[in-house]
RODO-2510 file (C-alpha; in nm, 4 decimals, decimal comma):
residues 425
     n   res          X          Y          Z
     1     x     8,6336     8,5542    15,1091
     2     x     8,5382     8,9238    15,2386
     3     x     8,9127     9,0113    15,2778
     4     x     9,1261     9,0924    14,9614
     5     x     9,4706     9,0422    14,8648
     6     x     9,6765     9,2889    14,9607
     7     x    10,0070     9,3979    14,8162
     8     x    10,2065     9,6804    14,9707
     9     x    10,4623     9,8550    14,7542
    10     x    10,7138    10,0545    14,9262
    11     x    10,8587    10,2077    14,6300
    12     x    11,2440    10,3908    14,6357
    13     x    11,3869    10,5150    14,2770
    14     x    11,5826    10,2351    14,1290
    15     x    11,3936     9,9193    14,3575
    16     x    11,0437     9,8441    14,5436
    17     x    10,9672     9,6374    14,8268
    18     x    10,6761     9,4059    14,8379
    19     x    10,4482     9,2777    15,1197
    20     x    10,1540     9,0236    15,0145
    21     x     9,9375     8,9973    15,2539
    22     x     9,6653     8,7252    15,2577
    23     x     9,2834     8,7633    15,3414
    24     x     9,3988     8,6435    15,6646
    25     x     9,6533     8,8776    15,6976
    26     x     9,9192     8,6449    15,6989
    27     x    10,2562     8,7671    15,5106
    28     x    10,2881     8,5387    15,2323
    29     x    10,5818     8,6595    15,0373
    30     x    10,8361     8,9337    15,0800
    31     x    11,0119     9,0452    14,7637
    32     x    11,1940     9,3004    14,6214
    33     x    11,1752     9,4156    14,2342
    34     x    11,3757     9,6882    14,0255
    35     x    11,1295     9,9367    13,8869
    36     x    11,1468     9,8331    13,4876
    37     x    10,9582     9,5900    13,2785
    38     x    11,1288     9,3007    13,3914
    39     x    11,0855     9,3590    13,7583
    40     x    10,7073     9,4660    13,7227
    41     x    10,6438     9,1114    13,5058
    42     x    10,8448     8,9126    13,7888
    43     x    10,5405     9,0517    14,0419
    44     x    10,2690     8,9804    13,8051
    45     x    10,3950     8,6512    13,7788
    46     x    10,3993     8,5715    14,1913
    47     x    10,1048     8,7950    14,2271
    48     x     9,8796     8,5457    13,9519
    49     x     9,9933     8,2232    14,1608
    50     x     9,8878     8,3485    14,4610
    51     x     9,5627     8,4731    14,3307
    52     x     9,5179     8,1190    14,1596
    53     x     9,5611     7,9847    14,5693
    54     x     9,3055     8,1881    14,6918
    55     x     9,0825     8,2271    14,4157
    56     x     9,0532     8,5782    14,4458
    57     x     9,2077     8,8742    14,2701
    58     x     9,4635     9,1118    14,4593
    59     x     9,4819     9,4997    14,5663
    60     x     9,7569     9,7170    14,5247
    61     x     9,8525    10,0051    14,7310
    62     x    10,1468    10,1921    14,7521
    63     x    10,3021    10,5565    14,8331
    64     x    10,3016    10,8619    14,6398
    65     x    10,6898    10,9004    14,5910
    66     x    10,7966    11,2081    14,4134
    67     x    10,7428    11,1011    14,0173
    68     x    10,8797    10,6799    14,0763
    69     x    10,5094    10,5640    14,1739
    70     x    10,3757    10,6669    13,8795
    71     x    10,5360    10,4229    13,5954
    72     x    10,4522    10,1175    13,8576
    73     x    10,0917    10,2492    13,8912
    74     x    10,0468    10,2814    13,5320
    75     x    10,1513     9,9380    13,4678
    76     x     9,9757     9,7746    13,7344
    77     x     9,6268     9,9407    13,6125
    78     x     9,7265     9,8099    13,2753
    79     x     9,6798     9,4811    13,3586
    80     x     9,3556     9,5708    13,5203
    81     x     9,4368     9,5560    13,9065
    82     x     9,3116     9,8458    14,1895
    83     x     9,5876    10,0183    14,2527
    84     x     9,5547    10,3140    14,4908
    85     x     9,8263    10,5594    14,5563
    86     x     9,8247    10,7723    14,9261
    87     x    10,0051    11,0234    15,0752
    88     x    10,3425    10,9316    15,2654
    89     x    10,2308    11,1071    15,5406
    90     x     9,9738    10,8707    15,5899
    91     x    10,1849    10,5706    15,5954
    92     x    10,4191    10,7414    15,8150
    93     x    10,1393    10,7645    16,0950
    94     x    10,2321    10,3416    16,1290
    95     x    10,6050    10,3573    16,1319
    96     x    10,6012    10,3537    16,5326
    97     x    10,3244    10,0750    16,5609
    98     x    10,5999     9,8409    16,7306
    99     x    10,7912     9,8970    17,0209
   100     x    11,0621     9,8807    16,8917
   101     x    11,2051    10,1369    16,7012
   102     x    11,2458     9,9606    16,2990
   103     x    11,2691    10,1674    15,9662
   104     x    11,3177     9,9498    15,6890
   105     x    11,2056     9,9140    15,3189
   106     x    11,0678     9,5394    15,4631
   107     x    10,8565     9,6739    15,7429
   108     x    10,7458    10,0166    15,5472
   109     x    10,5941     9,7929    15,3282
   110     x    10,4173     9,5936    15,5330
   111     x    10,3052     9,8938    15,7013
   112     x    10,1462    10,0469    15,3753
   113     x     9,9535     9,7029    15,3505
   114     x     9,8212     9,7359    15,6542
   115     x     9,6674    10,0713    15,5795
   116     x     9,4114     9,9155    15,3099
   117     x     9,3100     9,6782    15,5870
   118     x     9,2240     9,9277    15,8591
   119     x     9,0826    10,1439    15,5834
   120     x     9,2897    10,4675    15,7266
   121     x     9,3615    10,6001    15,4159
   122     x     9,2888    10,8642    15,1470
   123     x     9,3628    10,8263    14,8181
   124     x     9,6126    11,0306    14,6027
   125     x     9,4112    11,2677    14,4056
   126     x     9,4480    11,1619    14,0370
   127     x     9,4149    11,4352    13,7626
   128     x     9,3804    11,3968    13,3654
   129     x     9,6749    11,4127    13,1357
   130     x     9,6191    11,7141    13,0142
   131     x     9,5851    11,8817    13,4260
   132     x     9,8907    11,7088    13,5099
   133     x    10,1450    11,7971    13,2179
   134     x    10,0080    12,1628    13,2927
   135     x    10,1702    12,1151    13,6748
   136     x    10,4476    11,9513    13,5516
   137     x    10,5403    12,2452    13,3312
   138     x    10,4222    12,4910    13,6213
   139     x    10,6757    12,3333    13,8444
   140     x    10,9482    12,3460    13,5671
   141     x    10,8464    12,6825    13,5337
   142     x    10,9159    12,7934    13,8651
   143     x    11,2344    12,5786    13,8770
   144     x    11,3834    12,7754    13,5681
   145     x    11,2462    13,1168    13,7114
   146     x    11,4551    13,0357    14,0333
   147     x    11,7869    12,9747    13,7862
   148     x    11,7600    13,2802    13,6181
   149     x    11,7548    13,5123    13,9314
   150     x    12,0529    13,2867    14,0426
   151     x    12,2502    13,3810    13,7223
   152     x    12,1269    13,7225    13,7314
   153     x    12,2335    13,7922    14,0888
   154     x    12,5638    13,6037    13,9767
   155     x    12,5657    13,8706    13,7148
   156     x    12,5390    14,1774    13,9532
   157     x    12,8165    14,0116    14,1434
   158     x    13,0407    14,0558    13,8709
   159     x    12,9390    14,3752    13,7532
   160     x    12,9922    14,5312    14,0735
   161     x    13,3341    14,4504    14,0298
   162     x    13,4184    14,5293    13,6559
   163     x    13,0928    14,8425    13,6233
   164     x    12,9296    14,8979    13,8869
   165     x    12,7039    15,1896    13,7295
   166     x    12,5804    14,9395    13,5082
   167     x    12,3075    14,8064    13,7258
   168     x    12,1723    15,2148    13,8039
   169     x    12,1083    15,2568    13,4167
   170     x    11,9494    14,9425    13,3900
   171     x    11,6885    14,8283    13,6466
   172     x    11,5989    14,5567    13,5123
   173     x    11,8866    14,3135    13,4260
   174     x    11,6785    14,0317    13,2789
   175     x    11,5755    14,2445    13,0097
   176     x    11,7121    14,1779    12,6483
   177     x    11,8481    14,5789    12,6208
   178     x    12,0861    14,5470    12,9217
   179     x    12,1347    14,1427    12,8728
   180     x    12,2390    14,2312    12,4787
   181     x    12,4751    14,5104    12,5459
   182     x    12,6868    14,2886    12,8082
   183     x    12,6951    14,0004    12,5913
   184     x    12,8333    14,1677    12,3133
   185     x    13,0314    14,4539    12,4913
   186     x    13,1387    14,2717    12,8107
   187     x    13,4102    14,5645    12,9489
   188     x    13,3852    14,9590    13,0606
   189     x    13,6887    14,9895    12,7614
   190     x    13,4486    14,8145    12,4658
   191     x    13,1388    15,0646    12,5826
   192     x    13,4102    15,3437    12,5470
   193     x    13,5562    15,3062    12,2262
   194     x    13,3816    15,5377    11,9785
   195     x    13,4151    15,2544    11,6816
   196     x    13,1488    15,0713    11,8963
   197     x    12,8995    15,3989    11,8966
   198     x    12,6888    15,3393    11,5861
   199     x    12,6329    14,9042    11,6710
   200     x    12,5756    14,9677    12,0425
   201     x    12,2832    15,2542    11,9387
   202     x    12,1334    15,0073    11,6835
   203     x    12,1755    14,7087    11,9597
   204     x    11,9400    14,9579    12,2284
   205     x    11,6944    15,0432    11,9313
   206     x    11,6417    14,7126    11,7962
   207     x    11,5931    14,5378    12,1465
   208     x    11,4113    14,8376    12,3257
   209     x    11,2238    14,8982    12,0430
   210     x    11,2264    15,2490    12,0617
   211     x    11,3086    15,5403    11,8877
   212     x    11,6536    15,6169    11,7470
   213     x    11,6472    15,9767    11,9927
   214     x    11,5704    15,7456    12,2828
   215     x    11,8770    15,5424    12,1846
   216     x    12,0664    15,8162    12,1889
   217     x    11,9723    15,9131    12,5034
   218     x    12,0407    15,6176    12,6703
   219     x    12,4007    15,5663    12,4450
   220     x    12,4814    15,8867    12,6699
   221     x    12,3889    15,7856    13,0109
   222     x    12,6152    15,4504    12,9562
   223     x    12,8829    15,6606    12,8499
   224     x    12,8673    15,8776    13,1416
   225     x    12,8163    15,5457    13,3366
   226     x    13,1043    15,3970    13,2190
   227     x    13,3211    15,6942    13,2525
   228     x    13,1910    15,7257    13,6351
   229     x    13,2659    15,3407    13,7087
   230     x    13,6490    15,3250    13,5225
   231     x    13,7973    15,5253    13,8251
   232     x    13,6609    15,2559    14,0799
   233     x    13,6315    14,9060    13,8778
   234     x    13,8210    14,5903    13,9074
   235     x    13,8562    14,4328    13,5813
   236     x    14,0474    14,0911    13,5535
   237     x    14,1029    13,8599    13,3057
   238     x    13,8423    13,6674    13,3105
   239     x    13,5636    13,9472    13,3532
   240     x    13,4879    13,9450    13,0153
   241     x    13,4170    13,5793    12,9733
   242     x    13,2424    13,5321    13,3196
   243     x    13,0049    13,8030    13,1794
   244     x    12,9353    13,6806    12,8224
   245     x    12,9025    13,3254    12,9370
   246     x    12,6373    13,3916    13,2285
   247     x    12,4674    13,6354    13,0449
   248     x    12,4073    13,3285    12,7609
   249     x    12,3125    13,1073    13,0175
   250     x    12,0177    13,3810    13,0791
   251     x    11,9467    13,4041    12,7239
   252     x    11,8835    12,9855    12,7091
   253     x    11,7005    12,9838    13,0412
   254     x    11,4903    13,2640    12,9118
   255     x    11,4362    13,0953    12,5643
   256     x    11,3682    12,7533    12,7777
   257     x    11,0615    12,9168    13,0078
   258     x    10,9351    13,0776    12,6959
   259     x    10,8818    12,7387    12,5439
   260     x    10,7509    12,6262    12,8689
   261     x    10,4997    12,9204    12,8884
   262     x    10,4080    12,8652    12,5250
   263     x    10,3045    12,4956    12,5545
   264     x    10,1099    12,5853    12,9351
   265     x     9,9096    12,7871    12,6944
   266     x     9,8721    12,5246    12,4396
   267     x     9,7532    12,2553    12,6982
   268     x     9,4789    12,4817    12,8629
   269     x     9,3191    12,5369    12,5569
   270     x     9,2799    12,1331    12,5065
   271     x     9,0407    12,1124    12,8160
   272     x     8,7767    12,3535    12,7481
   273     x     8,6410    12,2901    13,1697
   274     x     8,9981    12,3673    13,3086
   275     x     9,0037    12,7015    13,0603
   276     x     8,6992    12,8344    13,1757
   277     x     8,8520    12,8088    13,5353
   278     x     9,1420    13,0540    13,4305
   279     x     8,9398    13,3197    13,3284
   280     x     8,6838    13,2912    13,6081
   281     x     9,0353    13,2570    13,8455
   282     x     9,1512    13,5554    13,6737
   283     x     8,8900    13,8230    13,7848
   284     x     9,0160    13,7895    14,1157
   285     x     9,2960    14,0798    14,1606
   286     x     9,6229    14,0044    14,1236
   287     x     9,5379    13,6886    13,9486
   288     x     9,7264    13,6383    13,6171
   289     x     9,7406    13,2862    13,3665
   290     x    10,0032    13,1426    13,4969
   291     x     9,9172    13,1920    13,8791
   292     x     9,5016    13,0625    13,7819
   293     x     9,7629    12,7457    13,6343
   294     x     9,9421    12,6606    13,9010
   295     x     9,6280    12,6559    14,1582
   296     x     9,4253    12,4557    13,9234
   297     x     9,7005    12,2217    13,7971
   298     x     9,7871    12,1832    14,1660
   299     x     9,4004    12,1384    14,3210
   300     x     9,2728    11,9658    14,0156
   301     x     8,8685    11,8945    14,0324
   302     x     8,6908    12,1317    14,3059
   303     x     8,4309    11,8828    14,3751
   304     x     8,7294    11,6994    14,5596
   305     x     8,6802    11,9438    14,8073
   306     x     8,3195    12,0438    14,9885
   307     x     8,4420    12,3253    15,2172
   308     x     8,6916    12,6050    15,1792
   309     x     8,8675    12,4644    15,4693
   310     x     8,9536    12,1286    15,3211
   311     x     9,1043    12,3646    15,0121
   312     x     9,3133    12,5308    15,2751
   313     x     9,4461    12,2195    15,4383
   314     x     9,5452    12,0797    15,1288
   315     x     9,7346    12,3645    15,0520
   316     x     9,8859    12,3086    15,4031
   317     x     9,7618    12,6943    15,5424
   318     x     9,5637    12,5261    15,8384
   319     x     9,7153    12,5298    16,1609
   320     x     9,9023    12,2611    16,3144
   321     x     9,7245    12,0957    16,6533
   322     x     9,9281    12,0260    16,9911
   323     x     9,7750    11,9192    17,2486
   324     x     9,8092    11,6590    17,5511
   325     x     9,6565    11,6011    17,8707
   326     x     9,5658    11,9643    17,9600
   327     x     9,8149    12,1201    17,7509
   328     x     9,7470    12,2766    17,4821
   329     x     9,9412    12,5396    17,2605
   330     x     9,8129    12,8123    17,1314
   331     x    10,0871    12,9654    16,8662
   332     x    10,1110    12,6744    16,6307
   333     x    10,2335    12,7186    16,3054
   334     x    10,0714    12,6279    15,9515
   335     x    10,0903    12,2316    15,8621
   336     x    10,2740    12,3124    15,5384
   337     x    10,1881    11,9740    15,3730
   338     x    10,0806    12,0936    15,0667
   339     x    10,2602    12,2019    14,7911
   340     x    10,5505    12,4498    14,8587
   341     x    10,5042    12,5836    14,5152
   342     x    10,1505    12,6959    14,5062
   343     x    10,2108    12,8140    14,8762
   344     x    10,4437    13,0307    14,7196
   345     x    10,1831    13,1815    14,4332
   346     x     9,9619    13,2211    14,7031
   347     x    10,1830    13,4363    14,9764
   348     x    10,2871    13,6438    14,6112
   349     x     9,8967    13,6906    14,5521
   350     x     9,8115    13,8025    14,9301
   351     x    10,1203    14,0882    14,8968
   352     x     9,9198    14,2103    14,5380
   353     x     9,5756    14,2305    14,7421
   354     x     9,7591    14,4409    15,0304
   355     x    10,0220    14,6525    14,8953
   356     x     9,9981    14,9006    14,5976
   357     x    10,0692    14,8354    14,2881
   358     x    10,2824    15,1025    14,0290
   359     x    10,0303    15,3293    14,0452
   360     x     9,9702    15,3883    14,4148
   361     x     9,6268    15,1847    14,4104
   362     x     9,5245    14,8891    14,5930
   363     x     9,3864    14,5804    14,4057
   364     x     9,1422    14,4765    14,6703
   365     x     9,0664    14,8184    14,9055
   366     x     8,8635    14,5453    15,1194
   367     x     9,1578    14,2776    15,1496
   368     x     9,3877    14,5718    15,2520
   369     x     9,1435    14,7253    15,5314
   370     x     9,1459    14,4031    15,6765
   371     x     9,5231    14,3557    15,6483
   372     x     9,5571    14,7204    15,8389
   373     x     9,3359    14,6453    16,1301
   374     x     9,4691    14,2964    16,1795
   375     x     9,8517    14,4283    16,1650
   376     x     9,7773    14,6321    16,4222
   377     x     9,7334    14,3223    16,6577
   378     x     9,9169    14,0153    16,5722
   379     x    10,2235    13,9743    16,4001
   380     x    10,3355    14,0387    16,0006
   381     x    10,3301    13,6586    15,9154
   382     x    10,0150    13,5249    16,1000
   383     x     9,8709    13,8702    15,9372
   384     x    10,0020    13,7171    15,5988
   385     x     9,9177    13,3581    15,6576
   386     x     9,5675    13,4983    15,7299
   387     x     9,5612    13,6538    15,4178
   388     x     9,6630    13,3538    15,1939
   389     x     9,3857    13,1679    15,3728
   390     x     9,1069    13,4498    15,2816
   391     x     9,2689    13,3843    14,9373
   392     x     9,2083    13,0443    14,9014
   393     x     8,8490    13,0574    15,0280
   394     x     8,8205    13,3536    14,7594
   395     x     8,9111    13,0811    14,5023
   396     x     8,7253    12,8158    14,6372
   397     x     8,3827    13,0492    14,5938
   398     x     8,4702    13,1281    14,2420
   399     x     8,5406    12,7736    14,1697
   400     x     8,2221    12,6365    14,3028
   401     x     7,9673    12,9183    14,1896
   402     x     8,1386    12,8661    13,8630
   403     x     8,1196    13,2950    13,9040
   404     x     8,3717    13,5683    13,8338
   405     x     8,4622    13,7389    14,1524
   406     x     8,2736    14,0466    14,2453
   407     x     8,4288    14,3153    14,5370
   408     x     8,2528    14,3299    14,8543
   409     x     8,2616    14,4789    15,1782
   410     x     8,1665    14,2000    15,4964
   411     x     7,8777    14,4139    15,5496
   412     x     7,7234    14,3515    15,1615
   413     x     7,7820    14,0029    15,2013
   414     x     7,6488    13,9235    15,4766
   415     x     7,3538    14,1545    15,3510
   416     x     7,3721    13,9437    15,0753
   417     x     7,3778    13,5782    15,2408
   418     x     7,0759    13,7246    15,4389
   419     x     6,9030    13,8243    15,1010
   420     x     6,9229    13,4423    14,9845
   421     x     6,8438    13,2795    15,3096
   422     x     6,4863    13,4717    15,2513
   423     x     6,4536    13,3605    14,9170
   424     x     6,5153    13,0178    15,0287
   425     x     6,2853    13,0206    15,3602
***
């Protein structure tokens, strides 16, 4: 028979539905299993007397659905069937196939069946082991980031209550100085008491690791802080144990993405290919490892991709198209179906190539004098979107030369693409 068997797997956390299609595209059985062992064996049980009817072997195709795919995927390729994973967003495009308007588990699945058959699909990129623990970790990375400045901005909350000069002497809250001092001395009274002098200057020595004068320095300032703040502060009960408590909840989180930035290290070092990417990645300004990480962890192989504009789409940066008829609108907005999280890095790396950094200097003088004469005509966040997008083709060259990035004005490169159309006519 030229037509497979077809099984479509609509797969939800705790249950999948099934669809078997035959090479006819008949529906031969609906079922429904629970995602563990025994469920997976009841399918490979159906799915080998069907096979032994038609004398053929089957397919399997089902959704990318956050991390529940994967264990059925795994299995399935186990036991030596194709199984290809695509995008929901692919799938979706059949929901409204019948005139009537049905959402179910039943029909979704039948639906994803039908996609193998009209061969509308792309499959799921697929990294290695080693690429997708690294995004794994990336993501948990960025999830444990956004917890601390949660806790930390729960933190200013209460000190601007109980000491509100505390935050003017200390910038930066999530360092271990300011983090130490409120975790031990919680209240404007404990900073005041002279017994407390000598352990609070050893406590800003140790964890500043400075001198003992620049202790004493500071020791002053938090006096004169504290002194400022008792006239005007609130403190409660519970101030003192609202403080300690969220400022150990910082210390854990802190301890938690240090062991999570420890073993992103350890991984990239196992795949010699994927650590020669993050250096290359990080000659291009603004660049650091864990941003040349989470692009390659996210894109995987570049050879998936033959233009910089298939890069940008699957980092959903390409404009959205509507049109009908003779309408046809002009201000659409970015597709956004990649991932949020690398979209992120990205719109972080575009600021670093515009504005200045500490010392009043631009990264990328080239990326900025295009970001001046294009925010002089269209608005901040097409201006920015823009930017992200030269970003992306930026890593896309230095991927695919397998060359560190090298600053250029349009006018030397196009000099320079005319150069090597010579050499090559």
């Amino acid at each position: 028979m030229s037509e497979k068997i077809v099984v479509g797997i609509d797969v939800s956390k705790a249950f999948s539905d099934i669809c078997i299609l035959s090479p006819n595209n008949d529906i031969i059985k609906r079922l429904k299993i629970s995602n563990d062992i025994n469920g997976m064996k009841s399918l490979i049980y159906v799915l080998e007397k069907v096979e032994d009817e038609y004398e053929d072997r089957a397919v399997i195709i089902m959704e990318a659905t956050a991390h529940y795919h994967q264990i059925l995927a795994n299995f399935f390729r186990k036991h030596n069937y194709e199984v290809i994973v695509i995008n929901p967003i692919q799938s979706g495009a059949l929901k409204n196939i019948n005139i009537r308007k049905i959402k179910s588990d039943k029909t979704d699945a039948y639906n994803i069946a039908l996609l193998y058959r009209i061969k509308n699909y792309n499959e799921t990129i697929t990294h290695s082991d080693t690429i997708n623990s690294i995004k794994k970790l990336c993501r948990q990375h960025k999830e444990l980031t956004d917890e601390i400045v949660e806790h930390i901005n729960r933190l200013i909350a209460f000190l601007d209550i109980s000491f509100p000069d505390f935050k003017k002497l200390f910038t930066d809250l999530q360092g271990k100085t300011p983090l130490s001092l409120l975790e031990k001395y919680p209240t404007i009274q404990e900073v005041l008491s002279p017994e407390n002098k000598q352990d609070i200057l050893r406590l800003i020595k140790e964890n500043s690791h400075k001198s003992s004068s620049y202790a004493e320095v500071k020791y002053e300032k938090l006096l004169k802080a504290a002194e400022k703040s008792i006239e005007v502060c609130i403190v409660s009960l519970s101030s003192a144990v609202l403080i300690q408590t969220t400022v150990r909840v910082i210390f854990s989180l802190q301890e938690a993405l240090k062991a999570i930035d420890d073993e992103i290290k350890r991984l990239s070092l196992l795949d010699e290919k994927f650590h020669k990417e993050i250096v290359l990645l990080q000659s291009i300004p603004g660049v650091g490892e864990y941003t040349a990480c989470v692009v390659l962890s996210e894109l995987g192989d570049i050879s998936n991709f033959s233009k910089p504009k298939e890069l940008v789409a699957f980092f959903g940066l390409d404009p959205g198209v509507t049109q009908s008829g003779t309408y046809n609108r002009k201000n659409n907005k970015i597709s956004k179906r990649g991932s949020p999280h690398v979209r992120s890095i990205l719109h972080m790396l575009a600021k670093s190539n515009v504005y200045p950094n500490r010392n009043r200097e631009y990264l990328n003088p080239v990326m900025r004098a295009y970001f001046e004469k294009k925010i002089a005509e269209k608005p901040y966040k097409v201006v920015m979107c823009a930017i992200m997008r030269k970003m992306v083709q930026i890593i896309f060259a230095v991927l695919r030369n397998q060359k560190s990035f090298e600053l250029r004005t349009p006018e030397e490169h196009q000099k320079l693409i005319r150069e090597k159309s010579k050499l090559v006519a």
